[in-house]
N, C-alpha and C positions, 0 to 999 in steps of 0.2 A: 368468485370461485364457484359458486353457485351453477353457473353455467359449463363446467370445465370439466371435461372428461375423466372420471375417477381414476384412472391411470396416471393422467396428470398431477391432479393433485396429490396422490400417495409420492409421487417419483419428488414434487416440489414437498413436499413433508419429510420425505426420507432423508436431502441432503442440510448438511450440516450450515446452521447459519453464518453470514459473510462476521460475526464477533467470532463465533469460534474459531474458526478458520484462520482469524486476523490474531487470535488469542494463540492459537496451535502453530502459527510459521513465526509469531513473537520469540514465542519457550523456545522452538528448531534456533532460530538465528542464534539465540541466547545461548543457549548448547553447544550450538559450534563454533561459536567465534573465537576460542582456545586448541579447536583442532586442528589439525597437518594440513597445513596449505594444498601439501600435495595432492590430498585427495578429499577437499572440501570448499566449492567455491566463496561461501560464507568464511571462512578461514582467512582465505587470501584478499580477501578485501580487506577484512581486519588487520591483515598483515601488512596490507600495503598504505593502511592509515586514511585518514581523513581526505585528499587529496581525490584517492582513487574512488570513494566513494561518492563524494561530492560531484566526480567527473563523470560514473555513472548515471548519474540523477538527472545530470544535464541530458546527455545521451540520449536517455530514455523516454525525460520530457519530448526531447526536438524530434524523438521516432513515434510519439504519441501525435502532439501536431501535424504530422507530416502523412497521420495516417488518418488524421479528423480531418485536414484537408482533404484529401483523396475522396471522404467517404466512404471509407473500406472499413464497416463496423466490428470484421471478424478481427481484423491488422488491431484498430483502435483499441478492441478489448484487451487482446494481448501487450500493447504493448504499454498500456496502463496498470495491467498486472506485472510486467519488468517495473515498471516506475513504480508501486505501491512496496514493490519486496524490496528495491534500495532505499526507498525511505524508512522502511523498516527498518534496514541495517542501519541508517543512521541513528534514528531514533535510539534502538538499541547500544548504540555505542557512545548515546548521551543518556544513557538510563532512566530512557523511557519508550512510551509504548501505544498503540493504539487507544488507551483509555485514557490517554493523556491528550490526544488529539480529537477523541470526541466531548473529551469537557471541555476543550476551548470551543469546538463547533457549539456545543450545547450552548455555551455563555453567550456567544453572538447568534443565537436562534431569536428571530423575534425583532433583534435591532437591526434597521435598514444598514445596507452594507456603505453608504456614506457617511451614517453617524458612526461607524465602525469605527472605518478610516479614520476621518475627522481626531476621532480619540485616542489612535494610535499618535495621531503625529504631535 
């Protein structure tokens, strides 16, 4: 950062980090997964149960793939951010949350991802 043009880094200091962020659309889903379908799309997911969200996920994975293949980095970000806000809703509708998914990331920091495995199965 040292090298980095002081507009830069004010503008990378100013924005909110990717926990609060991940903390701040947690609480939103949470908020409205009891509101009117009609005019809340976090609503009608919840509305339409397990099923629809599940089927999202897939979606979203197969439009993230499909946009890592291409190479299309602007595609890719987007549409990893579709797939991050339906894992949210799911997560959310198993009563939990982003800090539930970086204590497992944390717990496997450090073990090779074959001794992971291995201990999963």
């Amino acid at each position: 950062m040292a090298n980095e043009i002081p507009e830069k880094v004010a503008e990378q200091t100013a924005r909110p980090t990717c926990d609060e962020v991940l903390q701040r659309l947690t609480a939103t889903i949470a908020a409205r997964r009891g509101a009117d379908p009609a005019t809340s799309y976090v609503a009608t997911l919840f509305a339409k149960g397990d099923e629809a969200m599940i089927k999202k996920i897939g979606e979203e994975a197969t439009e993230a793939v499909m946009a890592a293949k291409d190479g299309d980095r602007l595609r890719l970000t987007a549409e990893i951010a579709d797939l991050w806000f339906h894992c949210l809703v799911v997560l959310v509708k198993h009563g939990l949350g982003p800090v539930d998914v970086c204590a497992e990331l944390a717990r496997r920091e450090g073990v090779s991802g074959l001794q992971e495995k291995a201990a999963r199965m």
